[in-house]
C-alpha positions in Angstrom: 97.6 109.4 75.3 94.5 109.1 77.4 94.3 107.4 80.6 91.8 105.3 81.6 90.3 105.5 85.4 88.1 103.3 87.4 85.3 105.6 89.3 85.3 104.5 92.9 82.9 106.2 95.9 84.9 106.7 99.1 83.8 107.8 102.2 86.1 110.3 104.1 85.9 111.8 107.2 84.6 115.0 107.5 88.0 117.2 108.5 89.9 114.9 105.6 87.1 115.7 103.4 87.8 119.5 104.4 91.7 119.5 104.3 91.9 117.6 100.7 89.5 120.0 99.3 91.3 123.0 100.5 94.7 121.4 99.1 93.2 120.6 96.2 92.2 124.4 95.7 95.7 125.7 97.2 97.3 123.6 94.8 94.9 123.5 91.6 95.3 119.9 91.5 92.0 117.7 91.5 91.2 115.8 94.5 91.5 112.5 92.2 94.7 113.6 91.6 95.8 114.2 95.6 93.8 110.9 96.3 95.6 109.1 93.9 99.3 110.1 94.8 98.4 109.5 98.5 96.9 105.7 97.2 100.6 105.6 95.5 102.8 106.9 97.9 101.1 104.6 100.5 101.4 101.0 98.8 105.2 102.1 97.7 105.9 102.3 101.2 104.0 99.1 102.3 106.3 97.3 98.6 109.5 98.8 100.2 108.5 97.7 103.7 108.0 94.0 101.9 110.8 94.2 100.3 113.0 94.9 103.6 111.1 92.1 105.1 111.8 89.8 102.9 115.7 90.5 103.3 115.5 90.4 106.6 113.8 87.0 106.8 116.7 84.7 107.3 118.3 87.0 110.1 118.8 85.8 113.5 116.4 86.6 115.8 116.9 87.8 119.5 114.4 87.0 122.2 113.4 90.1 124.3 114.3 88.2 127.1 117.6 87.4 125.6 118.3 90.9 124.7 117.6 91.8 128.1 119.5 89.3 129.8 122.9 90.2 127.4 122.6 94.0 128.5 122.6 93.0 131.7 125.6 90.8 131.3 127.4 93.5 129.4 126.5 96.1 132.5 124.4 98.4 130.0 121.3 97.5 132.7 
């Protein structure tokens, strides 16, 4: 099965130009290939970050001052 892929220019800095090559070599993987995982693993944490947030979205919230106020009450502070 073939895979079709969009051709993109990017612009890295010098040193992450430099590092990704030399993984690239030390793991005979293509820098496409190590761009692309790092693309992946990158928006699959910003999903599950989504995801937590959207869970989360109907949970109390605590002022800082609040919080503050109730460890002092509590003797913590």
């Amino acid at each position: 099965m073939t895979t079709l892929t969009k051709r993109a220019t990017v612009y890295l800095d010098p040193g992450l130009h430099r590092a990704i090559r030399l993984k690239s070599v030390e793991t005979a993987r293509s820098v496409s290939d190590l761009v692309n995982d790092a693309l992946r693993d990158g928006l699959a944490e910003d999903a599950n970050d989504l995801a937590v947030f959207e869970e989360r979205k109907k949970e109390l919230t605590l002022s800082f001052e609040t919080f503050v106020k109730e460890l002092r009450r509590h003797g913590k502070i």
